[in-house]
C-alpha positions as CSV (number, residue, x, y, z in Angstrom):
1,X,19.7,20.2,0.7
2,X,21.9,19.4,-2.7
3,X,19.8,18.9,-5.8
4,X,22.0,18.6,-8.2
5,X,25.3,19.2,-6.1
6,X,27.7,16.9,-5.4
7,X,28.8,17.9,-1.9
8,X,25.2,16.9,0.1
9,X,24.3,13.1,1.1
10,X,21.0,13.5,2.9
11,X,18.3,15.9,4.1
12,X,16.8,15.8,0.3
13,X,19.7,15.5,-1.9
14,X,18.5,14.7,-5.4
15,X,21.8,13.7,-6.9
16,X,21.4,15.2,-10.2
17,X,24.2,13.9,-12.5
18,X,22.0,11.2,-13.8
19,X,18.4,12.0,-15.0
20,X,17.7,8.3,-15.5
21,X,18.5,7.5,-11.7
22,X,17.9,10.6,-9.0
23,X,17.7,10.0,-5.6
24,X,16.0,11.5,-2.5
25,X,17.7,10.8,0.7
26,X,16.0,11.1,4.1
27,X,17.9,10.4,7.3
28,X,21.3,9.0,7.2
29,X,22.1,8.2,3.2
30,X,25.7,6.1,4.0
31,X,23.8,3.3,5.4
32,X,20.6,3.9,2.7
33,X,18.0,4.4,5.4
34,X,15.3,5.8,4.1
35,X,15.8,6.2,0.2
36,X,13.3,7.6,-2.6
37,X,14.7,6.5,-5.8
38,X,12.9,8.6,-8.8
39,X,12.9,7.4,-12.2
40,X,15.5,4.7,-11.9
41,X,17.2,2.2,-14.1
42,X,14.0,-0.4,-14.0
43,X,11.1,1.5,-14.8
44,X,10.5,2.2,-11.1
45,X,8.7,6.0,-11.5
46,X,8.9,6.0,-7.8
47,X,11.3,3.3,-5.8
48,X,11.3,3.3,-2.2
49,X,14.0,1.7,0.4
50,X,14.6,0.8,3.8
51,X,18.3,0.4,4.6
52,X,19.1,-2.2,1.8
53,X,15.6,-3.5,1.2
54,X,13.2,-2.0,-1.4
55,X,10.0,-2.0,0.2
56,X,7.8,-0.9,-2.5
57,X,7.3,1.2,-5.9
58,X,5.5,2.8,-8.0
59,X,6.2,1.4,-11.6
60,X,5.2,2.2,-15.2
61,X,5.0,0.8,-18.7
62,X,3.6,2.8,-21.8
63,X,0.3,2.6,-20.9
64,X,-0.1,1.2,-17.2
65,X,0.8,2.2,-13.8
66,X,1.2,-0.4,-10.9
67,X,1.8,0.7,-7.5
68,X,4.0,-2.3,-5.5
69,X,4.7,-3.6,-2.1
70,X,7.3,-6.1,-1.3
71,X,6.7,-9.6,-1.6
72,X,9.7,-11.6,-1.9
73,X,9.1,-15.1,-0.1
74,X,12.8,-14.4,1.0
75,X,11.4,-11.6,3.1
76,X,9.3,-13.8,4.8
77,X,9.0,-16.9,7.4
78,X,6.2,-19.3,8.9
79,X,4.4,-19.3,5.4
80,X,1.2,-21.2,6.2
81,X,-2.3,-21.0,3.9
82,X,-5.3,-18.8,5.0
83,X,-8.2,-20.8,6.3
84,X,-12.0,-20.4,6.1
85,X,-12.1,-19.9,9.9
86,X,-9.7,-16.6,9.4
87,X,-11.3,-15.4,6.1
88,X,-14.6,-15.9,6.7
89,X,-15.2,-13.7,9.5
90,X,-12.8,-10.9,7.8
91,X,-15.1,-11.2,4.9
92,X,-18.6,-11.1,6.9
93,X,-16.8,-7.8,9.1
94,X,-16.5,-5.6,6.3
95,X,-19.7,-3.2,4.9
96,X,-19.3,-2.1,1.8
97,X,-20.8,1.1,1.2
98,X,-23.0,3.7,-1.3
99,X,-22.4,7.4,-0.6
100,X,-22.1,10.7,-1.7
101,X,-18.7,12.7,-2.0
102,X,-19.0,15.7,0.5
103,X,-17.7,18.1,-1.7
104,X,-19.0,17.3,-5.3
105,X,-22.0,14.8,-4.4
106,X,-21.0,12.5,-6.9
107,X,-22.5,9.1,-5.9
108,X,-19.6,6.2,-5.4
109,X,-19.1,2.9,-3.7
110,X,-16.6,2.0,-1.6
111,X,-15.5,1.6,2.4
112,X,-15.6,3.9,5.7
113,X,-12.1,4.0,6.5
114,X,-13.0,3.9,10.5
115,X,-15.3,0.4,9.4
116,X,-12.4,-0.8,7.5
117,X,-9.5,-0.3,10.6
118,X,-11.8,-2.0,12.9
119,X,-11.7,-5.3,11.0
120,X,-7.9,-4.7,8.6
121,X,-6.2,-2.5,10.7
122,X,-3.1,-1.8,8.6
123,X,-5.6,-1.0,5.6
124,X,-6.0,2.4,6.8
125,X,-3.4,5.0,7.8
126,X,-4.8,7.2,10.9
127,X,-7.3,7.8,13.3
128,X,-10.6,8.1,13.6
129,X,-12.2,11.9,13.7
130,X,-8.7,12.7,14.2
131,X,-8.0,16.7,14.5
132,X,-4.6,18.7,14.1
133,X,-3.7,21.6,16.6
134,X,-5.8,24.0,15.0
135,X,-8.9,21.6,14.9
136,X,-8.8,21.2,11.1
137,X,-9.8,17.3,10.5
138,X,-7.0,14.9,9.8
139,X,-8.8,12.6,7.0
140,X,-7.8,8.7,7.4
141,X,-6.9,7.4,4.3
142,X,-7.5,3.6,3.6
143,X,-5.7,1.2,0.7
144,X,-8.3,-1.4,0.0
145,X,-5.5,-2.7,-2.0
146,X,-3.7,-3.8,1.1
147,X,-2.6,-7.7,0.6
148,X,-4.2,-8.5,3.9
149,X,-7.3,-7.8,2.2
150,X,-6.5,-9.3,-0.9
151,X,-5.6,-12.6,0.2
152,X,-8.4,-13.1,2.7
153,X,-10.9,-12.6,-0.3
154,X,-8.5,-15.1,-2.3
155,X,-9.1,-17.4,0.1
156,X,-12.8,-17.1,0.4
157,X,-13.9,-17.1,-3.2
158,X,-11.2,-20.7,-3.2
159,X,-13.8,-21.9,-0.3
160,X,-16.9,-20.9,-1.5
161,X,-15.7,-22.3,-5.5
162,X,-15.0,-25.6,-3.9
163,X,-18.3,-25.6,-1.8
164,X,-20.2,-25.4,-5.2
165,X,-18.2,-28.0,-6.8
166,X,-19.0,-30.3,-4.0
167,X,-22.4,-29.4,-4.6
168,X,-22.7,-29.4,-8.6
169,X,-21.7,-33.2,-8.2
170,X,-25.0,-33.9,-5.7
């Protein structure tokens, strides 16, 4: 367990010599598997870690809050631009939505995660009507902030801008 002992290395061990840089471990900290970084030397409120790599974080200034996935070009290969032909049909799949919130009924706009996972699969985290093994519902939960989605309406709104220049000349 640790917190604040020097002894543990993993199973939740929030090293707690150095306010300014505490660390959660999960699995096997020697190799850095696995590794929740709070508060750290960058501003990182939250910094997360697989093995070596830091995969995401959640990040502050005085008044902002950014939430951060890797993105390094050095963490990828095959780079290659988006099409038309692959953004278009993302674009036309997806229904954006009015409702009401179940439990308040306060109106809001938005997405139906189950709509969304058909078309951006790793948008949305779970299934469908999904039930645990008492039957109590397991909501999905969708990030419309996914780059997937992102970039696909990047690339569409490029498209349809140079379609209207094309057509402001005429």
């Amino acid at each position: 367990m640790g917190i604040g002992t020097t002894a543990p290395v993993q199973n939740l061990d929030v090293g707690g010599g150095n306010i300014a840089c505490n660390q959660i471990f999960a699995g096997n900290s020697t190799t850095g598997n696995a590794r929740i970084n709070i508060r750290d030397y960058v501003n990182n409120f939250i910094a997360f870690h697989v093995f070596t790599n830091n995969v995401g974080s959640i990040t502050y200034t005085g008044s902002a809050t950014s939430y951060n996935t890797a993105s390094d070009r050095r963490l990828k290969s095959n780079i290659v631009s988006i099409t038309t032909e692959q953004s278009g049909p993302i674009i036309d799949a997806l229904n954006p939505r009015s409702f009401n919130w179940s439990s308040d009924g306060k109106a809001d706009v938005g997405f139906i995660a189950d709509e969304v996972q058909e078309v951006i699969p790793d948008a949305v985290h779970g299934e469908a009507n999904a039930v645990d093994e008492s039957g109590n519902p397991i909501y999905q939960m969708v990030d419309m902030s996914q780059p997937k989605l992102i970039a696909y309406l990047v690339a569409e709104i490029q498209s349809l801008r140079s379609r209207v220049t094309v057509l402001e000349k005429k």
